[in-house]
N, C-alpha and C positions, 0 to 999 in steps of 0.2 A: 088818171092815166097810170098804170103799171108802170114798173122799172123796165120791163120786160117789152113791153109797148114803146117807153119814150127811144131805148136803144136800138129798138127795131129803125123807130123812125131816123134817130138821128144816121147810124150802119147806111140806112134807105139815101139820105142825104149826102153825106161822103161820097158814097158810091155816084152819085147823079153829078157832084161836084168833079170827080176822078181822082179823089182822096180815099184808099181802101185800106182801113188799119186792122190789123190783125189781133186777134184776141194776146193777153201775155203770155197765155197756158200753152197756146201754139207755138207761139214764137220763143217760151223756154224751152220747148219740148224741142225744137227745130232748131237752137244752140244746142245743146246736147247731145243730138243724136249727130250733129256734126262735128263735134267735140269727140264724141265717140270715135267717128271714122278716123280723126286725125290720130288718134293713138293707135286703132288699129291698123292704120296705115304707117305710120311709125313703124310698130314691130314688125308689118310685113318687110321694109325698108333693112330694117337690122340683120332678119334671115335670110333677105336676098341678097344684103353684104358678106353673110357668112357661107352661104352659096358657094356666093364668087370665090370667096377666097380660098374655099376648100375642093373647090372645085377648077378653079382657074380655067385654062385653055380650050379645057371640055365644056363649056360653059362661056360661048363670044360673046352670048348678048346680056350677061348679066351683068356688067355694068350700065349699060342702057337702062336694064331695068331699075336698077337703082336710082339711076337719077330720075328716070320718069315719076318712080315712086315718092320720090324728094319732091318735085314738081308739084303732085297732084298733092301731097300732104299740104303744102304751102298754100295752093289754092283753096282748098277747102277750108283752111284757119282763116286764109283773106274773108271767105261770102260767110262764116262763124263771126267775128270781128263785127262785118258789114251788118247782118242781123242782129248784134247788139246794139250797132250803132242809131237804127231803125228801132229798135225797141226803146230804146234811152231817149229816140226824140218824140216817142208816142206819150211818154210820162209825163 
């Protein structure tokens, strides 16, 4: 039997148990790219502070959106984090 075969089969058997593990290559690629976001979500955070502040009164809801932006960075390092945590217990 192939490597190629025994993985199929065993992928086959997870899946039938409701055990679904994801390749590593996926799951680095899937921190990362959510790693990503948190930095760019970051800096969007920093120029919608400088917004606010340059802009003040003309500009009501730009501290909403800062914190929103605070929020959603937050969230997205938590399911980053949690996808480690998933990958570290596939090892």
């Amino acid at each position: 039997m192939s490597d190629n075969d025994f993985t199929t089969k065993v992928m086959d058997a997870l899946k039938n148990e409701g055990v679904l593990m994801m390749p590593d290559g996926f799951i680095d690629q899937l921190i990362t790219t959510l790693h990503a976001n948190v930095t760019i979500i970051n800096t969007m955070t920093e120029l919608a502070e400088l917004e606010t502040k340059m802009l003040g009164s003309f500009l009501p809801t730009g501290s909403r959106q800062v914190e929103s932006l605070k929020e959603l960075s937050k969230n997205i390092a938590e399911i980053a984090f949690n996808v480690e945590d998933v990958r570290n217990e596939q090892r």
